[in-house]
C-alpha positions in Angstrom: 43.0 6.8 -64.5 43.0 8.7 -67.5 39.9 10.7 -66.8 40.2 11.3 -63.2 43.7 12.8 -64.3 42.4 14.8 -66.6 39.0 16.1 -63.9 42.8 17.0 -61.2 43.8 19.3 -64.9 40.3 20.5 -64.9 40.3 21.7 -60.5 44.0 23.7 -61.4 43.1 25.4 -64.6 40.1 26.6 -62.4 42.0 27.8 -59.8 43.9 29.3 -62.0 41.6 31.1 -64.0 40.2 34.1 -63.9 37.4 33.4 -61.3 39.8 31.1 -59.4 42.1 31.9 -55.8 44.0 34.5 -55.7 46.3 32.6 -53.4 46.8 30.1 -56.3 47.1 32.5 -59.2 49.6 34.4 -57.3 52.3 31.2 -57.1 54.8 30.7 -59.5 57.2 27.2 -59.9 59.7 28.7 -57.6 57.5 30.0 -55.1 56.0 26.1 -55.1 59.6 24.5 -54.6 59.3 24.5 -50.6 56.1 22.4 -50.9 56.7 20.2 -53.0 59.7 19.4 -50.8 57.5 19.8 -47.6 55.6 17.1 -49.4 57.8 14.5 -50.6 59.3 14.7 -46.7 55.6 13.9 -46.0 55.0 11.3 -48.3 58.5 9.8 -47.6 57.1 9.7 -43.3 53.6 7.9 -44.6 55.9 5.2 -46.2 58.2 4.8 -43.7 55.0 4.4 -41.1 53.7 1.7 -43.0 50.3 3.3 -43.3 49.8 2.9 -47.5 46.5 4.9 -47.1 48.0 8.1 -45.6 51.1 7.1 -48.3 48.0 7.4 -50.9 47.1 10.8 -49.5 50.5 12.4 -49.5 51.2 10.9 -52.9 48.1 12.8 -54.1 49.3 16.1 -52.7 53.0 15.6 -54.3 50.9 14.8 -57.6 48.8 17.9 -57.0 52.0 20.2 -56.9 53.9 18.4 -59.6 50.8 19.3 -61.8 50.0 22.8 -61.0 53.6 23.5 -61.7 53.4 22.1 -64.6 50.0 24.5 -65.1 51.8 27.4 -63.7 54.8 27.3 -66.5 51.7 26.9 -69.2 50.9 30.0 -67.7 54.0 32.0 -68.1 53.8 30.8 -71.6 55.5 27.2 -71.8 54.1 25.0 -74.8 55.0 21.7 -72.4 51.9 20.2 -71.3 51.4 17.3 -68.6 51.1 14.8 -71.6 54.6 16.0 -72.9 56.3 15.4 -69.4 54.6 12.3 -69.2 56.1 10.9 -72.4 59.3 12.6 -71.9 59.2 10.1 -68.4 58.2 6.9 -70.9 60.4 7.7 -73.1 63.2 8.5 -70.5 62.4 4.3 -68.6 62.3 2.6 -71.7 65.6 4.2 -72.9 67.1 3.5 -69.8 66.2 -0.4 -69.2 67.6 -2.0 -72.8 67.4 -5.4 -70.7 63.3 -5.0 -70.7 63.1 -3.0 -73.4 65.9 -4.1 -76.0 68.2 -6.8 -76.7 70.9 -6.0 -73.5 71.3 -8.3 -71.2 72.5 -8.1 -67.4 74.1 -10.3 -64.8 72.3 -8.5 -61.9 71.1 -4.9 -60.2 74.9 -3.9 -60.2 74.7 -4.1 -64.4 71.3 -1.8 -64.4 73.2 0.9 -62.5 75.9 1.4 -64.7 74.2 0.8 -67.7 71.6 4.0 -66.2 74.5 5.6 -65.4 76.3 5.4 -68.6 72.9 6.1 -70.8 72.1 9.3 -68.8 75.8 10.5 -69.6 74.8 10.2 -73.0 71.6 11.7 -72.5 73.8 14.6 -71.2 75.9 14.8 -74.1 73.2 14.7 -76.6 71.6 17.4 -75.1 74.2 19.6 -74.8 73.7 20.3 -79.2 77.5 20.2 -79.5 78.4 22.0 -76.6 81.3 20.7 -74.4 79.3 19.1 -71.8 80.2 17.9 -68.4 82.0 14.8 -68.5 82.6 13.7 -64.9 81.8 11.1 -63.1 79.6 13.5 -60.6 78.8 15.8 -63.4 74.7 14.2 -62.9 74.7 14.6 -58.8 72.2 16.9 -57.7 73.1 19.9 -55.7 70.3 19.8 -53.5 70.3 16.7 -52.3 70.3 16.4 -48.8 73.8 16.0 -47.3 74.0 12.3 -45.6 71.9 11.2 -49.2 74.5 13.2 -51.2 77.6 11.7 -49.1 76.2 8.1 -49.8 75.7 9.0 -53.3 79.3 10.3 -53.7 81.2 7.4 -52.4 78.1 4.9 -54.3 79.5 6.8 -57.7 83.5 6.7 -56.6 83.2 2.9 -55.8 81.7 2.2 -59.5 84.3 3.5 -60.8 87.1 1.3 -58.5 87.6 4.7 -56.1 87.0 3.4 -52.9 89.0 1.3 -49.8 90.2 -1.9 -50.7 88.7 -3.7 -47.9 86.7 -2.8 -44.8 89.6 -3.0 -42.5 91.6 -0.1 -44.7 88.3 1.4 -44.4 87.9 1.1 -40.3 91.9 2.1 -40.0 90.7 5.3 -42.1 87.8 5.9 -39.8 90.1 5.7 -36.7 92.9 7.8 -38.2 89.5 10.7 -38.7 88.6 9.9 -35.1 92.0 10.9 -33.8 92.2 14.1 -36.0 88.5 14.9 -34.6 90.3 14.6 -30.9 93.2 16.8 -31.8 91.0 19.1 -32.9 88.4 19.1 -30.2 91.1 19.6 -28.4 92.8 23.0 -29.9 89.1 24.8 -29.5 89.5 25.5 -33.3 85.9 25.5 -34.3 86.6 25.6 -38.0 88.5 22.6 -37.6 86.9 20.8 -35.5 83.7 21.1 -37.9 86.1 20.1 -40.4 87.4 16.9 -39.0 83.6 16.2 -37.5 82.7 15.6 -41.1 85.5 14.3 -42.5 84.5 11.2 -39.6 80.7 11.3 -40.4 81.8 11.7 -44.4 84.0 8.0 -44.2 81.2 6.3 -41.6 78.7 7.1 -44.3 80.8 4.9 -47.0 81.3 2.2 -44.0 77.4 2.0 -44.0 77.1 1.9 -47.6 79.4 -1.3 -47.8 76.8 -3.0 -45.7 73.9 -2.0 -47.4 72.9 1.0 -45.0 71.9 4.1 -46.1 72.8 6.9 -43.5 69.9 9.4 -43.8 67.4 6.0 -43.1 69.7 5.0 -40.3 69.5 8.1 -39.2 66.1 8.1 -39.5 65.8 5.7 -37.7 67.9 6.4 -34.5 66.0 9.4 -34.2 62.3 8.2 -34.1 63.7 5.6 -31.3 65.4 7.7 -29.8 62.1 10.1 -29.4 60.0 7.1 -28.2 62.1 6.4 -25.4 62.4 10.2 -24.4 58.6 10.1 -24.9 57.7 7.0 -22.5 60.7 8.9 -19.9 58.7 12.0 -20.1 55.4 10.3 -19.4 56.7 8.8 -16.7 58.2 11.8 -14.8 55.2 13.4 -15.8 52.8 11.0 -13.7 54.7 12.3 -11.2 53.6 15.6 -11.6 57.1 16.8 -12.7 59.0 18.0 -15.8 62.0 16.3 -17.5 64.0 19.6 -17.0 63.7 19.8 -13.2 64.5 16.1 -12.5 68.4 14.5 -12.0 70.1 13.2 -14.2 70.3 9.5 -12.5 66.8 9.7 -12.5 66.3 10.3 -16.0 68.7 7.1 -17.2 67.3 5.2 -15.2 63.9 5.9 -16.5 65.4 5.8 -19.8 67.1 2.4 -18.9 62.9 1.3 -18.3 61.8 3.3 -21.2 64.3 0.4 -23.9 63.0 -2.1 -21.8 59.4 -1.6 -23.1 60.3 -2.0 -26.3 
Protein backbone atom coordinates (compact mmCIF):
# COMPACT_ATOMS: atom_id res chain seq x y z
CA UNK A 1 0.00 0.00 0.00
CA UNK A 2 2.55 2.15 1.28
CA UNK A 3 4.75 2.06 -1.80
CA UNK A 4 2.32 1.97 -4.49
CA UNK A 5 1.01 5.22 -2.73
CA UNK A 6 4.03 6.67 -2.73
CA UNK A 7 4.93 5.45 -6.97
CA UNK A 8 0.80 7.66 -7.45
CA UNK A 9 3.19 10.78 -5.42
CA UNK A 10 5.98 9.95 -7.79
CA UNK A 11 3.39 10.07 -11.48
CA UNK A 12 2.00 13.82 -10.07
CA UNK A 13 5.18 15.39 -9.02
CA UNK A 14 6.09 14.36 -12.67
CA UNK A 15 3.46 15.81 -14.20
CA UNK A 16 3.98 18.53 -12.36
CA UNK A 17 7.43 19.15 -12.93
CA UNK A 18 9.23 20.88 -15.18
CA UNK A 19 9.12 18.33 -18.13
CA UNK A 20 5.63 17.27 -17.13
CA UNK A 21 1.88 18.41 -18.97
CA UNK A 22 1.19 21.53 -19.43
CA UNK A 23 -2.48 20.79 -19.01
CA UNK A 24 -1.59 19.59 -15.47
CA UNK A 25 0.81 22.26 -14.41
CA UNK A 26 -1.65 24.76 -15.38
CA UNK A 27 -4.49 23.53 -12.71
CA UNK A 28 -4.75 24.87 -9.43
CA UNK A 29 -7.16 23.34 -6.24
CA UNK A 30 -9.94 25.49 -7.45
CA UNK A 31 -9.81 24.89 -10.91
CA UNK A 32 -9.85 20.82 -9.81
CA UNK A 33 -13.16 21.37 -7.58
CA UNK A 34 -15.58 20.38 -10.61
CA UNK A 35 -13.76 17.02 -10.96
CA UNK A 36 -13.39 16.00 -8.03
CA UNK A 37 -17.10 16.40 -7.74
CA UNK A 38 -17.65 14.94 -11.34
CA UNK A 39 -15.90 12.10 -9.65
CA UNK A 40 -17.35 11.37 -6.42
CA UNK A 41 -20.95 11.50 -8.56
CA UNK A 42 -19.04 8.72 -10.54
CA UNK A 43 -17.79 6.76 -7.87
CA UNK A 44 -21.12 7.25 -5.93
CA UNK A 45 -23.07 5.54 -9.63
CA UNK A 46 -20.31 2.44 -9.58
CA UNK A 47 -21.56 1.77 -5.94
CA UNK A 48 -24.93 2.16 -6.41
CA UNK A 49 -24.55 -0.40 -9.63
CA UNK A 50 -23.17 -2.88 -7.61
CA UNK A 51 -20.10 -3.33 -9.89
CA UNK A 52 -17.15 -3.05 -6.91
CA UNK A 53 -14.56 -3.23 -9.79
CA UNK A 54 -15.70 -0.08 -11.72
CA UNK A 55 -16.33 1.22 -7.79
CA UNK A 56 -12.39 0.39 -7.57
CA UNK A 57 -11.77 2.38 -10.68
CA UNK A 58 -13.59 5.55 -9.79
CA UNK A 59 -12.23 5.30 -6.29
CA UNK A 60 -8.78 5.53 -7.89
CA UNK A 61 -9.63 8.59 -9.93
CA UNK A 62 -11.24 10.47 -6.65
CA UNK A 63 -7.84 9.32 -4.97
CA UNK A 64 -5.85 10.67 -7.93
CA UNK A 65 -7.53 14.25 -7.53
CA UNK A 66 -7.50 14.33 -3.79
CA UNK A 67 -3.69 13.88 -4.17
CA UNK A 68 -2.65 16.13 -6.91
CA UNK A 69 -4.55 18.78 -4.97
CA UNK A 70 -2.88 18.13 -2.31
CA UNK A 71 0.46 18.36 -4.78
CA UNK A 72 -0.87 21.46 -6.28
CA UNK A 73 -1.08 23.47 -2.79
CA UNK A 74 2.73 22.13 -2.21
CA UNK A 75 3.17 23.90 -5.16
CA UNK A 76 1.84 27.34 -4.34
CA UNK A 77 4.00 26.87 -1.31
CA UNK A 78 1.99 24.84 1.43
CA UNK A 79 4.29 22.90 4.02
CA UNK A 80 1.15 20.15 4.28
CA UNK A 81 2.13 17.08 2.78
CA UNK A 82 -0.12 13.88 1.90
CA UNK A 83 1.45 12.28 5.16
CA UNK A 84 0.19 15.35 7.30
CA UNK A 85 -3.52 15.11 5.88
CA UNK A 86 -3.30 11.55 6.41
CA UNK A 87 -2.64 11.83 10.15
CA UNK A 88 -4.70 14.87 10.51
CA UNK A 89 -7.66 12.02 9.27
CA UNK A 90 -6.17 9.39 12.09
CA UNK A 91 -6.04 11.66 14.32
CA UNK A 92 -9.46 13.24 13.50
CA UNK A 93 -11.31 9.00 13.75
CA UNK A 94 -9.63 8.14 16.76
CA UNK A 95 -10.72 11.45 18.42
CA UNK A 96 -14.01 11.05 17.34
CA UNK A 97 -14.90 7.20 18.45
CA UNK A 98 -13.87 7.35 22.46
CA UNK A 99 -16.11 4.03 22.46
CA UNK A 100 -13.22 2.17 20.32
CA UNK A 101 -10.66 4.29 21.16
CA UNK A 102 -11.17 5.35 24.89
CA UNK A 103 -13.04 4.54 27.92
CA UNK A 104 -16.80 5.91 26.52
CA UNK A 105 -19.23 3.75 26.24
CA UNK A 106 -22.58 3.80 24.05
CA UNK A 107 -26.03 2.35 23.97
CA UNK A 108 -26.24 2.34 20.14
CA UNK A 109 -25.51 4.28 16.54
CA UNK A 110 -27.85 7.10 17.94
CA UNK A 111 -24.99 7.65 20.99
CA UNK A 112 -21.97 7.75 18.14
CA UNK A 113 -23.85 10.62 16.40
CA UNK A 114 -24.11 12.94 19.06
CA UNK A 115 -21.08 12.13 20.73
CA UNK A 116 -19.44 13.13 16.73
CA UNK A 117 -21.45 15.78 16.84
CA UNK A 118 -20.63 17.20 20.06
CA UNK A 119 -16.59 16.41 19.66
CA UNK A 120 -16.56 18.24 16.27
CA UNK A 121 -18.18 21.38 18.03
CA UNK A 122 -15.35 21.25 20.21
CA UNK A 123 -13.09 20.70 17.53
CA UNK A 124 -14.57 24.03 16.22
CA UNK A 125 -14.03 25.90 19.23
CA UNK A 126 -10.56 24.89 19.74
CA UNK A 127 -9.68 25.89 16.54
CA UNK A 128 -11.06 29.06 16.55
CA UNK A 129 -7.61 30.23 19.06
CA UNK A 130 -10.06 32.24 21.25
CA UNK A 131 -12.08 33.67 18.76
CA UNK A 132 -15.98 33.59 19.21
CA UNK A 133 -16.72 30.70 17.17
CA UNK A 134 -19.98 29.51 15.78
CA UNK A 135 -21.97 28.00 18.26
CA UNK A 136 -25.13 26.66 16.52
CA UNK A 137 -26.49 23.71 16.03
CA UNK A 138 -26.00 24.07 12.07
CA UNK A 139 -22.90 26.10 12.52
CA UNK A 140 -20.88 22.46 10.93
CA UNK A 141 -23.50 21.99 7.77
CA UNK A 142 -21.81 22.34 4.61
CA UNK A 143 -22.98 24.88 2.13
CA UNK A 144 -22.57 22.90 -0.80
CA UNK A 145 -24.23 20.08 -0.10
CA UNK A 146 -26.64 19.13 -2.42
CA UNK A 147 -30.14 20.44 -1.58
CA UNK A 148 -32.46 17.10 -0.87
CA UNK A 149 -28.95 15.82 1.13
CA UNK A 150 -28.85 19.20 2.95
CA UNK A 151 -32.78 19.20 3.69
CA UNK A 152 -32.37 15.57 5.21
CA UNK A 153 -29.44 16.83 7.09
CA UNK A 154 -31.31 19.83 8.47
CA UNK A 155 -34.26 18.15 9.95
CA UNK A 156 -31.58 14.89 11.02
CA UNK A 157 -29.74 17.91 13.21
CA UNK A 158 -33.23 19.67 14.46
CA UNK A 159 -34.68 16.21 15.60
CA UNK A 160 -31.30 15.54 17.84
CA UNK A 161 -31.86 18.30 19.37
CA UNK A 162 -35.96 17.49 20.18
CA UNK A 163 -36.96 20.11 17.01
CA UNK A 164 -39.05 18.03 15.13
CA UNK A 165 -43.13 16.82 14.90
CA UNK A 166 -44.25 14.90 17.73
CA UNK A 167 -45.54 12.11 15.88
CA UNK A 168 -46.03 11.21 12.16
CA UNK A 169 -49.56 12.02 12.08
CA UNK A 170 -48.70 15.97 13.24
CA UNK A 171 -46.19 15.41 10.63
CA UNK A 172 -48.68 14.10 7.64
CA UNK A 173 -51.38 16.96 8.94
CA UNK A 174 -48.28 19.39 8.33
CA UNK A 175 -47.66 17.87 4.88
CA UNK A 176 -51.35 18.41 3.94
CA UNK A 177 -51.66 21.85 5.33
CA UNK A 178 -48.23 22.57 2.52
CA UNK A 179 -50.20 20.65 -0.04
CA UNK A 180 -53.20 23.04 0.18
CA UNK A 181 -50.94 26.28 0.27
CA UNK A 182 -49.09 24.61 -2.93
CA UNK A 183 -52.85 24.59 -4.52
CA UNK A 184 -53.69 28.19 -3.57
CA UNK A 185 -50.77 29.12 -4.91
CA UNK A 186 -50.75 27.18 -8.19
CA UNK A 187 -53.73 28.69 -8.41
CA UNK A 188 -52.90 32.63 -8.14
CA UNK A 189 -50.18 32.09 -11.14
CA UNK A 190 -47.66 33.73 -8.55
CA UNK A 191 -44.51 32.00 -9.62
CA UNK A 192 -42.50 33.19 -6.73
CA UNK A 193 -44.92 31.69 -4.52
CA UNK A 194 -45.74 28.90 -5.98
CA UNK A 195 -41.90 27.92 -5.96
CA UNK A 196 -42.08 28.91 -2.47
CA UNK A 197 -44.86 26.61 -1.32
CA UNK A 198 -43.40 23.75 -3.92
CA UNK A 199 -40.57 23.50 -1.52
CA UNK A 200 -41.94 24.12 1.53
CA UNK A 201 -44.06 20.54 0.50
CA UNK A 202 -40.84 18.72 -0.80
CA UNK A 203 -38.84 20.46 2.37
CA UNK A 204 -41.46 18.57 5.14
CA UNK A 205 -41.74 15.10 2.74
CA UNK A 206 -38.06 14.99 3.05
CA UNK A 207 -38.25 14.86 7.06
CA UNK A 208 -41.39 12.29 6.53
CA UNK A 209 -38.78 10.06 4.62
CA UNK A 210 -36.17 10.51 7.15
CA UNK A 211 -38.52 9.16 10.05
CA UNK A 212 -38.64 5.93 8.04
CA UNK A 213 -35.19 5.57 7.36
CA UNK A 214 -35.30 7.06 3.64
CA UNK A 215 -32.98 9.28 2.37
CA UNK A 216 -34.54 11.56 -0.34
CA UNK A 217 -31.63 12.18 -2.81
CA UNK A 218 -31.39 7.94 -2.90
CA UNK A 219 -35.11 7.72 -3.24
CA UNK A 220 -34.80 9.94 -5.65
CA UNK A 221 -32.25 8.25 -7.13
CA UNK A 222 -33.95 5.74 -7.44
CA UNK A 223 -37.26 6.75 -9.01
CA UNK A 224 -35.30 8.18 -11.62
CA UNK A 225 -33.18 5.17 -12.91
CA UNK A 226 -36.82 3.25 -13.00
CA UNK A 227 -38.33 5.54 -14.21
CA UNK A 228 -35.69 5.75 -17.30
CA UNK A 229 -35.86 1.96 -17.73
CA UNK A 230 -39.36 1.89 -18.39
CA UNK A 231 -39.16 4.94 -20.85
CA UNK A 232 -36.24 2.94 -22.30
CA UNK A 233 -38.10 -0.48 -22.92
CA UNK A 234 -41.35 2.05 -24.23
CA UNK A 235 -39.04 3.61 -26.63
CA UNK A 236 -37.69 0.34 -27.92
CA UNK A 237 -40.79 -0.77 -28.47
CA UNK A 238 -42.24 2.11 -30.58
CA UNK A 239 -39.03 2.08 -32.15
CA UNK A 240 -39.46 -1.58 -33.72
CA UNK A 241 -42.15 0.00 -35.14
CA UNK A 242 -40.19 2.25 -37.04
CA UNK A 243 -41.48 5.31 -35.05
CA UNK A 244 -40.37 7.87 -32.46
CA UNK A 245 -41.81 8.38 -28.97
CA UNK A 246 -42.61 12.11 -30.02
CA UNK A 247 -44.83 11.29 -32.91
CA UNK A 248 -46.95 8.61 -31.21
CA UNK A 249 -50.41 9.14 -28.90
CA UNK A 250 -50.47 9.45 -25.76
CA UNK A 251 -52.78 6.20 -25.13
CA UNK A 252 -50.28 4.49 -26.94
CA UNK A 253 -47.52 5.39 -24.97
CA UNK A 254 -49.19 4.30 -21.34
CA UNK A 255 -50.11 1.54 -22.59
CA UNK A 256 -46.69 0.60 -23.69
CA UNK A 257 -45.57 2.06 -20.49
CA UNK A 258 -48.31 -0.08 -18.66
CA UNK A 259 -46.11 -3.36 -20.57
CA UNK A 260 -42.85 -1.67 -19.97
CA UNK A 261 -43.63 -2.24 -15.44
CA UNK A 262 -44.78 -5.41 -16.31
CA UNK A 263 -41.26 -6.59 -17.47
CA UNK A 264 -39.85 -5.78 -14.51
Amino acid sequence: MSRSFDKLLDVIDALLGPEGCPWDREQTPHTLCDYVIEEAFEMVEAIRAGNPVEAAEEMGDLLFLLCFINRCYLKQGSDISMDDTLDMIRRKMIRRHPHVFGEESVKGAGDVITNWEKIKREEKAEAANGDEPPKGVFSSLPKGLPPLLRAYRIHSKAARNGFTWATDADLEGQLASEWKEWQEAAASGDQQRKEEEFGDYLFTLVELGRRHTIKANSALHDANTKFLTRFDRMEHAVQTQGKDVADVDLDTLNSLWDTAKKEE
